[in-house]
N, C-alpha and C positions, 0 to 999 in steps of 0.2 A: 345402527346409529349409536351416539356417544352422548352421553346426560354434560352439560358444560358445568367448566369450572368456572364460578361466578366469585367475578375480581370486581374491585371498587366499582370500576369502568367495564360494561360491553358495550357492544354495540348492536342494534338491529342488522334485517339482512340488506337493508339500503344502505349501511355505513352510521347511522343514527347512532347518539350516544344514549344507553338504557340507564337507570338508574338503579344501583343494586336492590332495591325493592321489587324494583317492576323484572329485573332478571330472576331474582330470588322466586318469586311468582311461577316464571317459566318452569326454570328449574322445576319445583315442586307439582306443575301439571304433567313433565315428562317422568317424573317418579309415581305421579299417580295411574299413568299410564301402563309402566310398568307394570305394577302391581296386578292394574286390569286382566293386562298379559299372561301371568303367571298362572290365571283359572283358563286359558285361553286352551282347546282341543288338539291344536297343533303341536306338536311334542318342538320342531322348530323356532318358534313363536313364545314359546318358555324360555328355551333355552335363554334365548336373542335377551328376553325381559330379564335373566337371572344375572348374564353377562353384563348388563346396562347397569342392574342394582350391585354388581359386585364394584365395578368402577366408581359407580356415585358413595359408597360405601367406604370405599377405602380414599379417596380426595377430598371428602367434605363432614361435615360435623353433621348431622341431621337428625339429633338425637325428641328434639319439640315434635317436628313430624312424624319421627317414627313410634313417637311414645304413645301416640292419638291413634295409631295404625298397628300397632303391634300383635294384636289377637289375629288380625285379617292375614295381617303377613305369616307368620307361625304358622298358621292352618296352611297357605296355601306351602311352604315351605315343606309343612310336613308331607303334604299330599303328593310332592315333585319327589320327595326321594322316597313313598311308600309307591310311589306308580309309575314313576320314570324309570328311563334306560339307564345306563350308570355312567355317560356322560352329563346330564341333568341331575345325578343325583349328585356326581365332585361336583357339580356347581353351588347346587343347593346348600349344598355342606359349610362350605366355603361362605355363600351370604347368612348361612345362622350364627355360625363364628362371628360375624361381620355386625350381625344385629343386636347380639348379645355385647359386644364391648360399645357398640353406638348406642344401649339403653344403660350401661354402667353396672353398677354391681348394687343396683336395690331392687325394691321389689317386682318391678317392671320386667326386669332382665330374670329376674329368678321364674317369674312366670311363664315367659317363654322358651326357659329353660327346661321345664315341668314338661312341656307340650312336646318339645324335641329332642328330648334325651332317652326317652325308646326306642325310637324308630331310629336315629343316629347308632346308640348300642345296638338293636339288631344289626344293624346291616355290616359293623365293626366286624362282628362274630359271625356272620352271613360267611361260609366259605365258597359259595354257589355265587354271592355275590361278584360284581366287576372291583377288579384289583383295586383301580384308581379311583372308584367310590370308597372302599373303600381305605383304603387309604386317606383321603379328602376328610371323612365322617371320623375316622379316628383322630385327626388333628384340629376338627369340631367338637369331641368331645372332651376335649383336652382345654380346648380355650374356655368353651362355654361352662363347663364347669367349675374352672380355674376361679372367672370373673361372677358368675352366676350364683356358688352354690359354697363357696368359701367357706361358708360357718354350716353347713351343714353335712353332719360326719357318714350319714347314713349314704345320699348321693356321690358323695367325694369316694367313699367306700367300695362301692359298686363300679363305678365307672372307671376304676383304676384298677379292678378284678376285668373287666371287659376289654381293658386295654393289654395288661396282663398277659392276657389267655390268646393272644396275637403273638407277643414278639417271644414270649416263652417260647414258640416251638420250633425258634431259631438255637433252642438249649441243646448241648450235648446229650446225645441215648448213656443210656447206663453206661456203655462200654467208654463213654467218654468221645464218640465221634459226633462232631456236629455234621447235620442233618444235609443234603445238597439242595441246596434254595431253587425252588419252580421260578419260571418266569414274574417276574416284577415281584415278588415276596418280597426282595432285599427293602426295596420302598417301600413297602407297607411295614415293615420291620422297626424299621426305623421312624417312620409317623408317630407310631403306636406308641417306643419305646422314648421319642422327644417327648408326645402328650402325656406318659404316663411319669415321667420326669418331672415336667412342670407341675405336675400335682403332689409329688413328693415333696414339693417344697412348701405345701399346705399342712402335713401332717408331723400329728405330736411326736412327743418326742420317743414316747411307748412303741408309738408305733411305726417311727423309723429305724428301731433297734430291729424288729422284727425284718423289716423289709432290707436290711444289708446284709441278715444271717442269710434270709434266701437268696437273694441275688445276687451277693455281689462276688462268689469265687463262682457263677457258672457265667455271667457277662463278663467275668475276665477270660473264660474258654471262649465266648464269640468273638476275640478281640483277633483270633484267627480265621473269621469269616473271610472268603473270598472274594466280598464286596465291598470296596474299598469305602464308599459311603457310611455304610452300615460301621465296620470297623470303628470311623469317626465319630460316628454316634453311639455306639458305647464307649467308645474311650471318654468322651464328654460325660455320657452319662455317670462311669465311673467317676471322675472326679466332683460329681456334683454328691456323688452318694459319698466319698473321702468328706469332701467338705462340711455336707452336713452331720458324718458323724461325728469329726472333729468338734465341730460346735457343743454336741451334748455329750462328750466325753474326749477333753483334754488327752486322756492316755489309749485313745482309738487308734489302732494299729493297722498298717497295710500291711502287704504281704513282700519278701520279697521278692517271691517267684512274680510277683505284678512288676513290681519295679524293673526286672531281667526283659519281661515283656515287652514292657513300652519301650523300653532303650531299643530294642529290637527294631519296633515300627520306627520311632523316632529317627533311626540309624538306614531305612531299610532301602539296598541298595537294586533288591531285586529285579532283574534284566525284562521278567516275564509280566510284570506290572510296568501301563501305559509310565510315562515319564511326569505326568501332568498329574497322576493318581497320586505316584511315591511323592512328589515337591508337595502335595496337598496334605497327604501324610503324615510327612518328617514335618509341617511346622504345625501342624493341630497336636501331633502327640510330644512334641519338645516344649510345648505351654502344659500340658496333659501331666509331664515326669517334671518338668519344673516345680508345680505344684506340690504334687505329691510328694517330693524330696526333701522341698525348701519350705512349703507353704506358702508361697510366695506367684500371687495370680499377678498373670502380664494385664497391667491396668488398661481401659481405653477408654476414650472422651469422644462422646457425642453431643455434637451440638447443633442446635436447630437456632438461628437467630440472634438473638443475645444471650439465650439461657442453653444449659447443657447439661448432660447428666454423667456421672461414671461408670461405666461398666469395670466394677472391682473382686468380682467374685464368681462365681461359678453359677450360685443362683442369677444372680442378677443378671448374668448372661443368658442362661436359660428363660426367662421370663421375657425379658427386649427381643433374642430373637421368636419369641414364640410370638408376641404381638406382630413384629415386623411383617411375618410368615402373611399373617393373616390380615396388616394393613397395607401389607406391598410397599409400594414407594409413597405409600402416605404417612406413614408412620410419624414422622416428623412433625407433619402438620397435625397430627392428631395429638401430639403432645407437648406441642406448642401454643394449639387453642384453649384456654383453661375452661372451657363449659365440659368437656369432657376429663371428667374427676379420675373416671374409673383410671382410664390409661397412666395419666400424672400422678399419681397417689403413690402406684404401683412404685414409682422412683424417687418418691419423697420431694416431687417439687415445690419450690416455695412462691408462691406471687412475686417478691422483690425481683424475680426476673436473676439471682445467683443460682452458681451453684451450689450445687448442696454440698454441706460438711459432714464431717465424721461426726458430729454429733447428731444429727438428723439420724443417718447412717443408725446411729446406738439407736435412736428412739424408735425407728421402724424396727430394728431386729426386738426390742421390749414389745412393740404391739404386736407381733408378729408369733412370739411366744407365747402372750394372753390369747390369741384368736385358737392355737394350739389346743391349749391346755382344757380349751371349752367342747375342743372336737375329742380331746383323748376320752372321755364319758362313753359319749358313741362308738369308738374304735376300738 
């Protein structure tokens, strides 16, 4: 069964009209339910509760309730992915992402952060582990630290080593051949390498120098992976590591043998790739070489209502689709209800209901640099 979306107007099951209190009400008994569920013996009967809170999670705000239930939920959270099957545990995964942007990025959210960032890391690095856990837990450990753990250099540290030590061993062997990918790797590859992305856009500036000397001439050798997903997500990730070195150094230099590359994919005509791969392809890596060329990101507008935000940069695209990822087709409404800070913030929303300017724009990239410069200590 399905937790309802509670609009002005329901109704009972006679046709009655409810009154958003008295729905509100319902709602929050079938979330209590839930929850019941989740300590529940049936491995079934979890699940069922984990899928219910993932939907109520991603369609509604329910940050008052969840903030009074937070330890109970965490525990049992954690308990589903240290003792479930690894379908139970992508779910689980998937609602501590969910719970962590529904508590916001104070100390609520950092707390049950603390509870579920072990058990999420092992099972990342669990190679015994199920693919699609984790894969699921790598793109929970990405968000919930993103939103959770922001100013803290030592957690942001480690879990971007644990995300790491996944998609590295998609790296070229000495000889320079990359590796042939087992079954479902490419997706895990890619999880790991989106979440570990979006946390590069938390760290200083010290210590994004470090991270383009290592990575960034051996994810231009995966940019010849066989899996046309994976390909896109380094090529992305490539330009988000261009972008941000640009930022802290003006005279940051690509390569050209990068640039020979992308024109490649961007061009590629190849018979033995599905038709639907290459058209996927050629328009992710002609925004990809545009950049790179021009410095010139193809802008995009999202709008939710009256208000709307730009997607103008490479981070900022990384950040939107990682939220989206993990609020589905809520996203919109989540960043359109202003009780939830965390999400809005993220894009420099303002109350007046415009959208934002380039100067907002300046003032987030200033705070953004101060929050840096507090983790470069730690780092």
């Amino acid at each position: 069964w399905c937790l309802p979306v509670v609009s002005s107007v329901s109704t009972t099951g006679a046709g009655e009209p409810l009154d958003e209190q008295t729905a509100q009400e319902e709602t929050e008994d079938k979330l209590k339910q839930c929850i019941d569920n989740l300590m529940d013996k049936s491995a079934k009967t979890r699940l069922a509760a984990l899928e219910s809170l993932r939907g109520a999670f991603s369609s509604r705000l329910l940050c008052d309730f969840l903030t009074e239930r937070r330890l109970t939920i965490s525990d049992c959270l954690e308990r589903s992915l240290r003792k479930g099957g690894g379908e139970e545990q992508a779910a689980a995964a998937t609602v501590c992402a969910q719970l962590c942007v529904q508590l916001g990025g104070g100390d609520e959210s950092e707390e049950g952060f603390k509870i579920l960032r072990p058990v999420l890391s092992a099972i990342v690095i669990d190679g015994c582990a199920s693919v699609a856990a984790r894969q699921s837990c790598a793109s929970a450990l990405g968000m919930c630290c993103y939103v959770s753990a922001a100013e803290d250099g030592e957690d942001l540290v480690k879990s971007m080593s644990h995300l790491e030590s996944v998609f590295t061993t998609s790296y070229p062997n000495f000889e320079g051949t990359l590796p042939t990918p087992k079954a479902g790797t490419p997706g895990l590859h890619s999880a790991a390498l989106h979440a570990w992305a979006l946390l590069v856009t938390l760290c200083p500036a010290s210590r994004l120098t470090v991270l383009l000397d290592i990575h960034l001439l051996k994810l231009q050798a995966c940019l010849e992976s066989s899996d046309v997903n994976y390909r896109i997500a380094v090529g992305e990730t490539i330009a988000l590591l261009v972008e941000l070195g640009r930022d802290i150094d003006r005279e940051f230099e690509d390569s050209d043998m990068l640039c020979e590359c992308l024109k490649g994919l961007a061009t590629d005509g190849n018979k033995h790739r599905a038709k639907n791969d290459r058209r996927k392809q050629r328009s992710i890596f002609r925004e990809v070489l545009h950049y790179i060329e021009n410095e010139d990101f193809t802008e995009e507008k999202i709008r939710f209502g009256v208000e709307g935000i730009y997607i103008d940069s490479w981070m900022r695209r990384r950040v939107y689709d990682a939220f989206k990822e993990v609020l589905e087709s809520g996203v919109r409404h989540h960043l359109q209800v202003r009780t939830n800070s965390r999400s809005r913030s993220v894009f420099d929303l303002f109350p007046s209901q415009h959208l934002f300017n380039s100067a907002a724009f300046k003032a987030r990239t200033k705070l953004r640099n101060k929050v840096r410069d507090k983790r470069a200590d730690v780092m």
